[in-house]
N, C-alpha and C positions, 0 to 999 in steps of 0.2 A: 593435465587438467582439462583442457577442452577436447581431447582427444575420444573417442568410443572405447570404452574397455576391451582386451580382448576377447575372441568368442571362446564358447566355454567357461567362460567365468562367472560366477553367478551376482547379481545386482542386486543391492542390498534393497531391500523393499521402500524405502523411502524416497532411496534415488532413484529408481524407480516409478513410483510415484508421480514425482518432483519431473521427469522428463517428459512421462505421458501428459501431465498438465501443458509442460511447454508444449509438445506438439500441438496439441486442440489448441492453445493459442496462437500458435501461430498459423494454423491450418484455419481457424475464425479472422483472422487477420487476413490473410491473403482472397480469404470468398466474400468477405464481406464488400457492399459498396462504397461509392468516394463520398455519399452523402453520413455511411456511418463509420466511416474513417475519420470524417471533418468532425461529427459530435465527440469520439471516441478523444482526440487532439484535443481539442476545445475543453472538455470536460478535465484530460489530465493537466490541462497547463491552467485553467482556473484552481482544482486542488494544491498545485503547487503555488500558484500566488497568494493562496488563502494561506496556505500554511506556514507561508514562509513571512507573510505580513506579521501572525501570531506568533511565531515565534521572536521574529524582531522586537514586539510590543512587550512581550513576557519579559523579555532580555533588558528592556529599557527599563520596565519598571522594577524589574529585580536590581540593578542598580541606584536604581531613584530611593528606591524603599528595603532595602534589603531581600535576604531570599524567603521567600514562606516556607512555610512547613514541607515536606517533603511529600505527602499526598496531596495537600493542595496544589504541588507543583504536576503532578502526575498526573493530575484530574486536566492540568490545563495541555499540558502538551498530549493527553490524547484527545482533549476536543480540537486540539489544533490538527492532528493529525487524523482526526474523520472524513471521510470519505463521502459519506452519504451510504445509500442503497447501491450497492456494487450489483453488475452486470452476472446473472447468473451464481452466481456466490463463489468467484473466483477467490477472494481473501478469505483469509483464516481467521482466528483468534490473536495467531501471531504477530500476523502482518499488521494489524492495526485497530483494536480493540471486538470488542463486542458489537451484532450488527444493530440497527434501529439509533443510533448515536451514542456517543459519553454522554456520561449524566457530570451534571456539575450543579 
């Protein structure tokens, strides 16, 4: 699993893909300065306190008050799980919804 495939074997395009990404981040990782390493920090471990604040709050009140509806639940945990304006448009679709916000 963490190993390089061996040579001559061909790489399925995605993981492919999927590696070259990692490279450039880490090669933007390693050139960049200590002043945009500390934003870079700062900015992920605020997203995770946000997120994690909302999902605690969702989780309370879905006990308090039962669960809602299943899109209203989905609308909440992807605005809990937004991001903002991502650096370069490193995320996908995937990764965590659509860019400019969740609408709710």
């Amino acid at each position: 699993v963490g190993e390089p495939p061996p040579a001559g074997v061909p790489l399925d395009p995605v993981v492919s893909l999927f590696l070259r990404r990692e490279q450039r981040e880490q090669r933007r990782e390693r050139e960049s300065s200590p002043a945009q390493r500390l934003r870079r920090f700062l900015r992920r471990k605020f997203f995770l306190f946000r997120r994690s604040a909302l999902m605690t709050l969702i989780a309370l009140r879905n006990l308090a008050l039962g669960r809602p509806a299943p899109e209203r639940l989905a609308q909440e945990v992807a605005f809990a799980s937004w991001r903002g304006e991502e650096e370069e448009g490193t995320r996908t679709e995937g990764e965590g919804g659509a860019r400019g916000g969740p609408e709710l």
